[in-house]
mmCIF file as Biopython writes it, N, C-alpha, C and O atoms, coordinates in Angstrom:
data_model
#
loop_
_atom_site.group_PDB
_atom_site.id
_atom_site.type_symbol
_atom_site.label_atom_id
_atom_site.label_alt_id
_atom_site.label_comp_id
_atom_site.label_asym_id
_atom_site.label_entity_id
_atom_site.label_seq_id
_atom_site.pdbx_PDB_ins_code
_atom_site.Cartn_x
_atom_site.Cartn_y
_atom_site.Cartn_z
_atom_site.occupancy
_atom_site.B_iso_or_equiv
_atom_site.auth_seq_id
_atom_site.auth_asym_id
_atom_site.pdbx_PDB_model_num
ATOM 1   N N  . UNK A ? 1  ? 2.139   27.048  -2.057 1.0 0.0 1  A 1 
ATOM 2   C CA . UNK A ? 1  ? 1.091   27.390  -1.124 1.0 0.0 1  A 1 
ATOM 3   C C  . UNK A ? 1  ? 0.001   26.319  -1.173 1.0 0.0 1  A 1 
ATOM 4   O O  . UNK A ? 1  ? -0.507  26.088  -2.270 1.0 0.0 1  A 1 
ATOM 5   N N  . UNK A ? 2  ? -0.433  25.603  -0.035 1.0 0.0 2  A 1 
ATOM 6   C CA . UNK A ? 2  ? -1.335  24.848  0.255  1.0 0.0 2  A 1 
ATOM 7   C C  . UNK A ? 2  ? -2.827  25.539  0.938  1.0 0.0 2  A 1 
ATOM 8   O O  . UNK A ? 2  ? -2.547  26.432  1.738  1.0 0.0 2  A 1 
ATOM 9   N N  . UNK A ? 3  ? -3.638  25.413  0.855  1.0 0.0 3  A 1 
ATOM 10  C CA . UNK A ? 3  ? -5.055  26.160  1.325  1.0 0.0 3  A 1 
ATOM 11  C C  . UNK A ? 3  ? -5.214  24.770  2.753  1.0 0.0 3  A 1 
ATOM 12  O O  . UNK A ? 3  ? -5.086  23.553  2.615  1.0 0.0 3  A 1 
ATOM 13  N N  . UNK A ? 4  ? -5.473  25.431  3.818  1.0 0.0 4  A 1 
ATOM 14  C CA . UNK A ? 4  ? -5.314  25.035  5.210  1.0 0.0 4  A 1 
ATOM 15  C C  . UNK A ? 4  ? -7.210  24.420  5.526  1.0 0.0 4  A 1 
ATOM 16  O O  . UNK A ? 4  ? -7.944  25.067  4.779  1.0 0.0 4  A 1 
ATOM 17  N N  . UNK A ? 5  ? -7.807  23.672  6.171  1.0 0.0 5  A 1 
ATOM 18  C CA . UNK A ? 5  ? -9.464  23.834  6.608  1.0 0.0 5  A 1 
ATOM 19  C C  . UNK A ? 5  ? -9.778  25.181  6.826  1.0 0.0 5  A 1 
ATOM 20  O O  . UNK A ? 5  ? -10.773 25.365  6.125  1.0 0.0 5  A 1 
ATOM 21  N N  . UNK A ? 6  ? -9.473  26.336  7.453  1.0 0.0 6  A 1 
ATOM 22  C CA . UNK A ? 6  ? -9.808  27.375  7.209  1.0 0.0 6  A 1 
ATOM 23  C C  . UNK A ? 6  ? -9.539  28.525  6.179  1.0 0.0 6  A 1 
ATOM 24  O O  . UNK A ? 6  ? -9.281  29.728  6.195  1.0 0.0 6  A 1 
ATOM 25  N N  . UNK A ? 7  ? -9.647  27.975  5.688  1.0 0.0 7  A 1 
ATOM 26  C CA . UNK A ? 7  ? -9.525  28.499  3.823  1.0 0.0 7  A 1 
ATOM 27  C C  . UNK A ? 7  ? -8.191  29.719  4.187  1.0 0.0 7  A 1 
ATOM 28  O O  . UNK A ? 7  ? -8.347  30.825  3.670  1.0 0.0 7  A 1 
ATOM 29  N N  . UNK A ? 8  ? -7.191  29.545  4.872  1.0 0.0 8  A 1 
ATOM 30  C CA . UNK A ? 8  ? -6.664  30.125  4.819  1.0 0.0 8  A 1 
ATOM 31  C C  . UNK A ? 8  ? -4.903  29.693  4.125  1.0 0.0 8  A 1 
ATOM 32  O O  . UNK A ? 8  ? -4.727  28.475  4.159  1.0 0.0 8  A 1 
ATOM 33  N N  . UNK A ? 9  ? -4.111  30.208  3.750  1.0 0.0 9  A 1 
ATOM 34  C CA . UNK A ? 9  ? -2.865  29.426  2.922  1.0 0.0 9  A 1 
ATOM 35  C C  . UNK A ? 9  ? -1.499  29.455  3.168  1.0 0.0 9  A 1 
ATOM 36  O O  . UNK A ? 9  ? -1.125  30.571  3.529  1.0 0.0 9  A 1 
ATOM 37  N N  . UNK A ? 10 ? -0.607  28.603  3.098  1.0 0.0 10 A 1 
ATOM 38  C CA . UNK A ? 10 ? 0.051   28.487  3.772  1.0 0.0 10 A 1 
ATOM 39  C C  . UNK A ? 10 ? 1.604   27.909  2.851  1.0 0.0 10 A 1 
ATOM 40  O O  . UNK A ? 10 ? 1.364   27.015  2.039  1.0 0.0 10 A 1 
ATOM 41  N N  . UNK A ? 11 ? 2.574   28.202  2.910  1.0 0.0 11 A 1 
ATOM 42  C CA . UNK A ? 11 ? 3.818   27.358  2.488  1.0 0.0 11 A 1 
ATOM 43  C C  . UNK A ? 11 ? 3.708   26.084  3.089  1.0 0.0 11 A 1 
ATOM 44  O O  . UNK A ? 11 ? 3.082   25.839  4.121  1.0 0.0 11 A 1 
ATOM 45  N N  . UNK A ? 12 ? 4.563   25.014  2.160  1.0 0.0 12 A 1 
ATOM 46  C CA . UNK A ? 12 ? 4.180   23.912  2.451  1.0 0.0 12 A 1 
ATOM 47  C C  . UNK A ? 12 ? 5.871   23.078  2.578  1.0 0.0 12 A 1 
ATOM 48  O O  . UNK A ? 12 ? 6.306   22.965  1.432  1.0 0.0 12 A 1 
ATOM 49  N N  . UNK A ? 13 ? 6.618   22.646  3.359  1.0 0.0 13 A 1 
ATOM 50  C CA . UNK A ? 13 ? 8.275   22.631  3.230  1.0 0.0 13 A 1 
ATOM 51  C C  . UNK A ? 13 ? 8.072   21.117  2.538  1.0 0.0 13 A 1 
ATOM 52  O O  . UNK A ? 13 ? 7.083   20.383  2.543  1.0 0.0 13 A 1 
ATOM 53  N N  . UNK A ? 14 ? 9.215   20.965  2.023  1.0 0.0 14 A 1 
ATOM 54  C CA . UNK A ? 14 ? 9.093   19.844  0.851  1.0 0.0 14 A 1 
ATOM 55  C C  . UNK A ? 14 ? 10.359  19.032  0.618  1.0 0.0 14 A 1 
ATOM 56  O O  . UNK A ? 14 ? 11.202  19.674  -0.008 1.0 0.0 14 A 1 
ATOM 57  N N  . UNK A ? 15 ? 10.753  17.705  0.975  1.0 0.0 15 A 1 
ATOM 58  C CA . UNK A ? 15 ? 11.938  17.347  1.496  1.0 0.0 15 A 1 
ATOM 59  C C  . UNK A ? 15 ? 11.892  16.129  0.541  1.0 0.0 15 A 1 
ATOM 60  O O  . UNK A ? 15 ? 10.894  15.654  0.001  1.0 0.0 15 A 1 
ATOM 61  N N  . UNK A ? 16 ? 13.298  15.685  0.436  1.0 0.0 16 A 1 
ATOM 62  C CA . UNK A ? 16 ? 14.135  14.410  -0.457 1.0 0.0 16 A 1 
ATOM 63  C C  . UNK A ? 16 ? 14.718  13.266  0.525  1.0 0.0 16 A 1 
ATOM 64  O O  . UNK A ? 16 ? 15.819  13.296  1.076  1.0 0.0 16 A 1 
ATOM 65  N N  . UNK A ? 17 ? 13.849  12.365  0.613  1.0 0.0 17 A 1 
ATOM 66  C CA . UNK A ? 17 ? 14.369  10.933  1.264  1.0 0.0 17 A 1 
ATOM 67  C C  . UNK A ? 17 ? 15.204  10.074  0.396  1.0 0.0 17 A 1 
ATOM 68  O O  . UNK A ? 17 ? 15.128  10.010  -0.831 1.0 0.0 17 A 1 
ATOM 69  N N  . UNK A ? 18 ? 15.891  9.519   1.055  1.0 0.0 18 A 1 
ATOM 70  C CA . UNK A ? 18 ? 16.595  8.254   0.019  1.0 0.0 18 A 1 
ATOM 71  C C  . UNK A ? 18 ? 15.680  7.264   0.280  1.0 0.0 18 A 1 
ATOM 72  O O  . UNK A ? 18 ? 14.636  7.232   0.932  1.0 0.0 18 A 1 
ATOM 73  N N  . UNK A ? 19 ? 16.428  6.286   -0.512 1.0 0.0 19 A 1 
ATOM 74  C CA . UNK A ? 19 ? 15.319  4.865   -0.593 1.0 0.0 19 A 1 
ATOM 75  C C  . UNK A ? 19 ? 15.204  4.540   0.931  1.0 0.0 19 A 1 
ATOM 76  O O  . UNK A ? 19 ? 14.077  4.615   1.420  1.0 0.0 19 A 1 
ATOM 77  N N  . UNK A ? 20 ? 15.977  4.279   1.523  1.0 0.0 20 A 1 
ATOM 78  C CA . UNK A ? 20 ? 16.565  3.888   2.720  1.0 0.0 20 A 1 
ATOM 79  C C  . UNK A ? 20 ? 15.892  4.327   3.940  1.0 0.0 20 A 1 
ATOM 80  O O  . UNK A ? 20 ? 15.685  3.581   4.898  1.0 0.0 20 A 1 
ATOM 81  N N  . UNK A ? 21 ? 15.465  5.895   3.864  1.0 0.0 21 A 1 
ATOM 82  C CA . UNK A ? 21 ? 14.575  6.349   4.640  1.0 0.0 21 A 1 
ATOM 83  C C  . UNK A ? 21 ? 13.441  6.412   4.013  1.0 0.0 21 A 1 
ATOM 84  O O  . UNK A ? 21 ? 12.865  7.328   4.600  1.0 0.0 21 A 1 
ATOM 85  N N  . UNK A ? 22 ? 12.621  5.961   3.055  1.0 0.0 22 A 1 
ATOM 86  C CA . UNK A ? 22 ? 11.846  5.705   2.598  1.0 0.0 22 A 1 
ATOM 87  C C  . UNK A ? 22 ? 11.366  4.340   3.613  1.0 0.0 22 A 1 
ATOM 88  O O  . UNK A ? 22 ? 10.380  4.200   4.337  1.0 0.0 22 A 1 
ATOM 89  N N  . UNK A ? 23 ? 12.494  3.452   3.319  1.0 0.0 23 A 1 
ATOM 90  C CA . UNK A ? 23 ? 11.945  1.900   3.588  1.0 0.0 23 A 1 
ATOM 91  C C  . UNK A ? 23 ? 11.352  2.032   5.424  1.0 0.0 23 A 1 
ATOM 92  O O  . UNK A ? 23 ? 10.288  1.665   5.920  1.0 0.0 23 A 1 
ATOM 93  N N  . UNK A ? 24 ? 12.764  2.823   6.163  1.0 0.0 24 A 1 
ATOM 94  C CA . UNK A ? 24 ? 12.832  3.074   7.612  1.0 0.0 24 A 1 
ATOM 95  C C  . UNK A ? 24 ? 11.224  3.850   8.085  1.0 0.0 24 A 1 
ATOM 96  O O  . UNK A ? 24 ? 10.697  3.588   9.166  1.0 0.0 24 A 1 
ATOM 97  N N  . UNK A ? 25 ? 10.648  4.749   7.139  1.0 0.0 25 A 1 
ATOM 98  C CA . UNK A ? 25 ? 9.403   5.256   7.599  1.0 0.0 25 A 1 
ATOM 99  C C  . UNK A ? 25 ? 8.210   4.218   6.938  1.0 0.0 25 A 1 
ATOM 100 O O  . UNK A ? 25 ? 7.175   3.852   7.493  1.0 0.0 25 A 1 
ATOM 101 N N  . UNK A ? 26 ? 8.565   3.963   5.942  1.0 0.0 26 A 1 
ATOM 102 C CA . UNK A ? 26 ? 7.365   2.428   5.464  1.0 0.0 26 A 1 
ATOM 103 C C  . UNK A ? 26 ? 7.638   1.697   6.601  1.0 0.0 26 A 1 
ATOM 104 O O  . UNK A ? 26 ? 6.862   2.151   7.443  1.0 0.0 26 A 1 
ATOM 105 N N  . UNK A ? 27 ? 8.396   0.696   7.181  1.0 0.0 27 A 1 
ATOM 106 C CA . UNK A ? 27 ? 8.948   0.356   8.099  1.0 0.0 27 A 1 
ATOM 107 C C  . UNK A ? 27 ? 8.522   0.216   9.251  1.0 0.0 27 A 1 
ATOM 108 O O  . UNK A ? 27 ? 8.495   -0.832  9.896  1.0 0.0 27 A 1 
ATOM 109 N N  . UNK A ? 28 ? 8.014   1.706   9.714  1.0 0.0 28 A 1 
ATOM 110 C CA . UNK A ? 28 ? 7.453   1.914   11.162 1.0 0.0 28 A 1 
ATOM 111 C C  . UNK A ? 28 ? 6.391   2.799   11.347 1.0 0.0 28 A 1 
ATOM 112 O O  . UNK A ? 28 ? 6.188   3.642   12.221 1.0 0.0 28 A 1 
ATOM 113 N N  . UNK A ? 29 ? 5.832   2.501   10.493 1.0 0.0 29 A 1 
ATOM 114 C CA . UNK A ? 29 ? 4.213   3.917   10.276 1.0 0.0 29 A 1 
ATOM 115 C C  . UNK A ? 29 ? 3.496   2.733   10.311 1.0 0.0 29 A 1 
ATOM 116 O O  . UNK A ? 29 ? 4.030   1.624   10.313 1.0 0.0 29 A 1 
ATOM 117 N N  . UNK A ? 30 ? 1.836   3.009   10.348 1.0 0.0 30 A 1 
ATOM 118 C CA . UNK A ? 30 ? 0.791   2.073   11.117 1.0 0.0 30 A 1 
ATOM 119 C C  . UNK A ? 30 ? 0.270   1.896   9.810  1.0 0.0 30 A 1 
ATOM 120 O O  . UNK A ? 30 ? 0.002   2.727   8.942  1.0 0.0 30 A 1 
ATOM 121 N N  . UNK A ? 31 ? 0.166   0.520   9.834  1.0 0.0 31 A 1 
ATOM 122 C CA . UNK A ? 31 ? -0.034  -0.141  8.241  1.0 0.0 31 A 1 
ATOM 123 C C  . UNK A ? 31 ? -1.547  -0.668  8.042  1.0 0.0 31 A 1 
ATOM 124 O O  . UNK A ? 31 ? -1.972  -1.609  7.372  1.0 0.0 31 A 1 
ATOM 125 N N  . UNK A ? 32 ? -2.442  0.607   9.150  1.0 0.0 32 A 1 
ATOM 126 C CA . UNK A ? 32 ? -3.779  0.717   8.991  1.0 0.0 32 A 1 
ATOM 127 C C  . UNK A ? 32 ? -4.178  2.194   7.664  1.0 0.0 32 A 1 
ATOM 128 O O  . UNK A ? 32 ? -5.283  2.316   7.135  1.0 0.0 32 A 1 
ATOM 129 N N  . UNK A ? 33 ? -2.998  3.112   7.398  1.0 0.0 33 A 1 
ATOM 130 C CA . UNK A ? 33 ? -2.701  3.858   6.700  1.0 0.0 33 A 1 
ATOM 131 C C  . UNK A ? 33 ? -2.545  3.856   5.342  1.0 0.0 33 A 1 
ATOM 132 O O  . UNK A ? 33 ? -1.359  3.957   5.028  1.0 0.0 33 A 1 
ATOM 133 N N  . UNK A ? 34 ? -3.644  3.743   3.998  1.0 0.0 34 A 1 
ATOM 134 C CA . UNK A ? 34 ? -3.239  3.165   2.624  1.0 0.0 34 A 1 
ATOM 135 C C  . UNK A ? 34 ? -1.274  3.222   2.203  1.0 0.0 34 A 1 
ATOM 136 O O  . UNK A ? 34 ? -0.449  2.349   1.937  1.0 0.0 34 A 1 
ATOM 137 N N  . UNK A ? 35 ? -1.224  4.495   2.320  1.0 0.0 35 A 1 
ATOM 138 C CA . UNK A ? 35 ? -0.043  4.991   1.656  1.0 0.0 35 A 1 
ATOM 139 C C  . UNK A ? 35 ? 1.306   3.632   2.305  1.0 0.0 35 A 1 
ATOM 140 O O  . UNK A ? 35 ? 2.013   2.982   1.536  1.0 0.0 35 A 1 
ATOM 141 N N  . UNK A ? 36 ? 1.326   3.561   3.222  1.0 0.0 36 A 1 
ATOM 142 C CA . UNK A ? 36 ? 2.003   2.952   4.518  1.0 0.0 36 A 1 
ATOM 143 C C  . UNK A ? 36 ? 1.879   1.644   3.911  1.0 0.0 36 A 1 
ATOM 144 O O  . UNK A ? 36 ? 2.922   1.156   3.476  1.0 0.0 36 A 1 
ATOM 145 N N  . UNK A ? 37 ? 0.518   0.800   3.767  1.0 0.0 37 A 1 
ATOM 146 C CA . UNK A ? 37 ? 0.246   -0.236  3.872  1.0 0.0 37 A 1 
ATOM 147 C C  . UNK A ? 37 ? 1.120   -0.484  2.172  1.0 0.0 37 A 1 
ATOM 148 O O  . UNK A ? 37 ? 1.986   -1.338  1.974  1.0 0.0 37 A 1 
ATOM 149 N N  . UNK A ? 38 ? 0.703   0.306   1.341  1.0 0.0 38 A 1 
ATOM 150 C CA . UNK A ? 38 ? 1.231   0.318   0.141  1.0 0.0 38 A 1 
ATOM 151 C C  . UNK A ? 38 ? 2.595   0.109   0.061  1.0 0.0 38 A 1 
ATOM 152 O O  . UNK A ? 38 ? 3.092   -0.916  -0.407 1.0 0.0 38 A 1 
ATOM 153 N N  . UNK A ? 39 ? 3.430   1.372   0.655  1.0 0.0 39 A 1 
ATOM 154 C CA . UNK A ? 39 ? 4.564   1.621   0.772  1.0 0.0 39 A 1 
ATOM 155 C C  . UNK A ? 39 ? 5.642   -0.280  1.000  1.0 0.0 39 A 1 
ATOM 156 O O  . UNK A ? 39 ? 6.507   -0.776  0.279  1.0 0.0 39 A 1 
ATOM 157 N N  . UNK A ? 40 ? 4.992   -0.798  2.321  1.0 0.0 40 A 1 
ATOM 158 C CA . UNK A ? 40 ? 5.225   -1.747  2.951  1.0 0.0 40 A 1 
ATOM 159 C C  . UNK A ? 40 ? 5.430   -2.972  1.967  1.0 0.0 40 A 1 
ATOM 160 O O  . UNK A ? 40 ? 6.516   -3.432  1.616  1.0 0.0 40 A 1 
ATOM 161 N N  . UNK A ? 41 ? 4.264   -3.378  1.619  1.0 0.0 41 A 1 
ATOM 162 C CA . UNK A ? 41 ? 4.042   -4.208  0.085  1.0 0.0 41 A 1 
ATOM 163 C C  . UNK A ? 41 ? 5.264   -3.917  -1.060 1.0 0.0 41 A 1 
ATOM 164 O O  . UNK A ? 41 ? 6.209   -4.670  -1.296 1.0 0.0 41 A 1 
ATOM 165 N N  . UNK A ? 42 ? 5.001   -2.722  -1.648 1.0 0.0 42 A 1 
ATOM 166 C CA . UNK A ? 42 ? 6.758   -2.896  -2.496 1.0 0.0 42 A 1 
ATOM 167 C C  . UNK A ? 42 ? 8.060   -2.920  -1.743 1.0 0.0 42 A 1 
ATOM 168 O O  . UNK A ? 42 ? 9.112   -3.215  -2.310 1.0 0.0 42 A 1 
ATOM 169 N N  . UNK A ? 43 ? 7.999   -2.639  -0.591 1.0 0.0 43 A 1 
ATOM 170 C CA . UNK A ? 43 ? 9.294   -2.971  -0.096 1.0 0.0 43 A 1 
ATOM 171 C C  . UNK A ? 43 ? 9.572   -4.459  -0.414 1.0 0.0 43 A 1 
ATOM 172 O O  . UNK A ? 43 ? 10.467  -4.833  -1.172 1.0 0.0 43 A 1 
ATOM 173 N N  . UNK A ? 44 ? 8.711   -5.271  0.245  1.0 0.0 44 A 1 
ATOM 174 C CA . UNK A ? 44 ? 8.409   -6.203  0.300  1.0 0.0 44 A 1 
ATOM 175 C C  . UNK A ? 44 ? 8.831   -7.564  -1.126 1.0 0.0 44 A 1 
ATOM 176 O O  . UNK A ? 44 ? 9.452   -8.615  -1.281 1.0 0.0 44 A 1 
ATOM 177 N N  . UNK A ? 45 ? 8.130   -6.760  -1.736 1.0 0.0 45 A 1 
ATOM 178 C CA . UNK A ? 45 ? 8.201   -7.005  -3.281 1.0 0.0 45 A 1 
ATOM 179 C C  . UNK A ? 45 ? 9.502   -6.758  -3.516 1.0 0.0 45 A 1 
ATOM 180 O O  . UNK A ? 45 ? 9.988   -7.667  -4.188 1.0 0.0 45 A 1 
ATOM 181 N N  . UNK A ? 46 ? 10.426  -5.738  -3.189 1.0 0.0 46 A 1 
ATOM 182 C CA . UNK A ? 46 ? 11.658  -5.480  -4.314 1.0 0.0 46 A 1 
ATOM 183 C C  . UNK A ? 46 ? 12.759  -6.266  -3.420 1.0 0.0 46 A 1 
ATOM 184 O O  . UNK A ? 46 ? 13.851  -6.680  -3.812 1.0 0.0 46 A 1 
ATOM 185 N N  . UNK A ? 47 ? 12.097  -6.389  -1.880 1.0 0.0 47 A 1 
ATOM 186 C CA . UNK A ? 47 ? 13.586  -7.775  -1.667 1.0 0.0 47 A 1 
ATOM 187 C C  . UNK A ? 47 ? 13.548  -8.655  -1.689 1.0 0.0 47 A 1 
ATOM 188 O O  . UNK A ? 47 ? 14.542  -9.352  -1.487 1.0 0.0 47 A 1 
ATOM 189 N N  . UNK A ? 48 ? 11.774  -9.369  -2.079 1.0 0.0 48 A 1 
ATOM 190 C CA . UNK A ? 48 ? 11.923  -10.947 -2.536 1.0 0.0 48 A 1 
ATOM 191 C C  . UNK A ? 48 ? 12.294  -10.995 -4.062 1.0 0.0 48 A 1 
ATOM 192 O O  . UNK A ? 48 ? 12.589  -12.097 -4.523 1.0 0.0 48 A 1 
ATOM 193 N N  . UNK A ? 49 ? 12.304  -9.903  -4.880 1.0 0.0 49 A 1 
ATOM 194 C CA . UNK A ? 49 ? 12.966  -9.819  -6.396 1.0 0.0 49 A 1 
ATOM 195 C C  . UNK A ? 49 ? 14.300  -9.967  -6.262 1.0 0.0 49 A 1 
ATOM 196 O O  . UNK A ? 49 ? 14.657  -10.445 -7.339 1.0 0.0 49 A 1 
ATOM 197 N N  . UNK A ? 50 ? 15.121  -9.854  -5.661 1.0 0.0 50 A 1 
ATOM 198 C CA . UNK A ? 50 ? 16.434  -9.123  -5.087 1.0 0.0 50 A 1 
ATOM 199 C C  . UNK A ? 50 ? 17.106  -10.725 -4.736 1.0 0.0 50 A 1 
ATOM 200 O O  . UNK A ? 50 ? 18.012  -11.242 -5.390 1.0 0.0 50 A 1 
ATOM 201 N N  . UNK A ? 51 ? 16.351  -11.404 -3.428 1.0 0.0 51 A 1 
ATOM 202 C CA . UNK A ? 51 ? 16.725  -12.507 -3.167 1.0 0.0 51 A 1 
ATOM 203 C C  . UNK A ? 51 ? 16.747  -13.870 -4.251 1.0 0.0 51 A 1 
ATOM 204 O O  . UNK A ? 51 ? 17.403  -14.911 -4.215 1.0 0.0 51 A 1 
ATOM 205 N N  . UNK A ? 52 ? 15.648  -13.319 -5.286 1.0 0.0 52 A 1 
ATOM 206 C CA . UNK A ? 52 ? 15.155  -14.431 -6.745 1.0 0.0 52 A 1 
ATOM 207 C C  . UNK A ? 52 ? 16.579  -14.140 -7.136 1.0 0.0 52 A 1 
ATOM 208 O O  . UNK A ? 52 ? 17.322  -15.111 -7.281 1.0 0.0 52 A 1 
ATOM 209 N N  . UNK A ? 53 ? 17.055  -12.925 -7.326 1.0 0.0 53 A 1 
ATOM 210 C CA . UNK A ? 53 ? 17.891  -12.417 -8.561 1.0 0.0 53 A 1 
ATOM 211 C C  . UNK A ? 53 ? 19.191  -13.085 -8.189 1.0 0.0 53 A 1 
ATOM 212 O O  . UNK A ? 53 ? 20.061  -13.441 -8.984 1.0 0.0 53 A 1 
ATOM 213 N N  . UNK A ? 54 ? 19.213  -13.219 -6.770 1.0 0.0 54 A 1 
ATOM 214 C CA . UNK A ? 54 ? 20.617  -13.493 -6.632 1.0 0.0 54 A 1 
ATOM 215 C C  . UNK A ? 54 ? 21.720  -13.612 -5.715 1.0 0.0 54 A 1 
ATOM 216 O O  . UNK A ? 54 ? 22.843  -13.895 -6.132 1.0 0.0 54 A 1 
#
């Protein structure tokens, strides 16, 4: 249960992405958004590690 602006409460549904749709919504969300902008950056990061590695 989450508490709503009107102090009222609510279930909250709660879901499992793979990496993959992880990357696909980092990807295409507005990277004026911390989480997003964040998200974007380690992507970023783990395929120029990826390309170093090999």
């Amino acid at each position: 249960m989450v508490q709503i602006g009107s102090g009222a409460r609510r279930n909250l549904q709660d879901y499992m992405l793979t990496r993959y749709a992880c990357y696909l919504i980092a990807q295409n969300g507005d990277s004026k958004k911390e989480e997003i902008a964040f998200a974007q950056t380690y992507f970023a990061l783990q395929t120029r590690k990826q390309e170093i590695a090999g």
